[in-house]
C-alpha positions as CSV (number, residue, x, y, z in Angstrom):
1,X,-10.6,-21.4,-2.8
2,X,-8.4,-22.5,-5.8
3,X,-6.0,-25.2,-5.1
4,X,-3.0,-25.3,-7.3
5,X,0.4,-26.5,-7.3
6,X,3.6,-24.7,-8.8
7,X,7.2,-26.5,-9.0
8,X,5.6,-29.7,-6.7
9,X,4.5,-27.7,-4.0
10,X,1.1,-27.0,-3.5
11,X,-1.3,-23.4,-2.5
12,X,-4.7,-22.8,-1.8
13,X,-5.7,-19.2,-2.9
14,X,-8.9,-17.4,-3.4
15,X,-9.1,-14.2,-5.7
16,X,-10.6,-12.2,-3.0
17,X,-6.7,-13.3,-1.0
18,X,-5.1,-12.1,-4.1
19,X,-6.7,-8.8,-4.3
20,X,-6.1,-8.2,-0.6
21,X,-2.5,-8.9,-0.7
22,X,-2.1,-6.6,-3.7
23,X,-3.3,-3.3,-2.0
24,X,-0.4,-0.4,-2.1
25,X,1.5,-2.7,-4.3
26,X,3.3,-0.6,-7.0
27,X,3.3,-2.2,-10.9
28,X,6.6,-2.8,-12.4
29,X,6.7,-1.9,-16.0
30,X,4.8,-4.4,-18.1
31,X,6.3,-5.7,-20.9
32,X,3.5,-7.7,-23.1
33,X,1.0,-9.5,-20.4
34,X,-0.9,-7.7,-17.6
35,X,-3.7,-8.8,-15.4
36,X,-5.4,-5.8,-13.7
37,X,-6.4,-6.1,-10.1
38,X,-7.5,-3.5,-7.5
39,X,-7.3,-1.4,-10.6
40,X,-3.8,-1.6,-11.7
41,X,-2.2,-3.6,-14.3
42,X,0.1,-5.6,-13.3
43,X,2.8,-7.9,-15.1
44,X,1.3,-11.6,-13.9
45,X,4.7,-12.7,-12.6
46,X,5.0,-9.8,-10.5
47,X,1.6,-11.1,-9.0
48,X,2.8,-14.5,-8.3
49,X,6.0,-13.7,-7.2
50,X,4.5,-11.3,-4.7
51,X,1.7,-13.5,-3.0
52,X,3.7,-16.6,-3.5
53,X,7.2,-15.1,-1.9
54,X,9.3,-16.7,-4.9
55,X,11.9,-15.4,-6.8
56,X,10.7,-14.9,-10.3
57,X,13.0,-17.6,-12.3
58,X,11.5,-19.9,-10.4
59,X,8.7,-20.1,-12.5
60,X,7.4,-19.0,-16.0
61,X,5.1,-16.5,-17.7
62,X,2.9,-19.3,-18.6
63,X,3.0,-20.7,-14.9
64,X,1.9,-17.4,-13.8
65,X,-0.9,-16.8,-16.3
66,X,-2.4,-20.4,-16.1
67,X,-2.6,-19.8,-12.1
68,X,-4.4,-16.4,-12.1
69,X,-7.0,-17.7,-15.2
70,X,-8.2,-20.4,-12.6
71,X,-9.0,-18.0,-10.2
72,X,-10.9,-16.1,-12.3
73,X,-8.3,-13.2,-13.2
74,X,-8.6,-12.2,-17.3
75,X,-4.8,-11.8,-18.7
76,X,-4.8,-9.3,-21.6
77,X,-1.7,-8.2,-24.0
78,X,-0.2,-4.6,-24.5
79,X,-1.2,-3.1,-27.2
């Protein structure tokens, strides 16, 4: 499990949680980051909005990338 906290409140996720929630989840169109999971690529806000049930101005690109390097996700750029 990965502890992390995001805007003062704090989660406990593992990768194996995040890949589970993510099943029959549809990609929105990614604009420059992606993190693929299950197979899909994924924009990484999309991700965190999704599992974390936030809106996604309430956090930033950054916020979203740091969170899914520490549990072991790999974010790449569009080319």
């Amino acid at each position: 499990m990965t502890r992390f906290i995001l805007r003062k409140t704090p989660y406990e996720f593992s990768k194996e949680d995040f890949e589970r929630e993510l099943i029959g989840l549809e990609p929105e169109v990614i604009r420059q980051y992606y993190v693929e999971i299950n197979g899909k690529k994924f924009p990484p806000k999309q991700v965190i909005a999704h599992i974390l049930r936030l809106g996604k101005v309430e956090f930033t690109t950054m916020d979203a990338a740091n969170i899914l390097r520490r549990l072991g996700f790999r974010l790449r750029h569009l080319e």
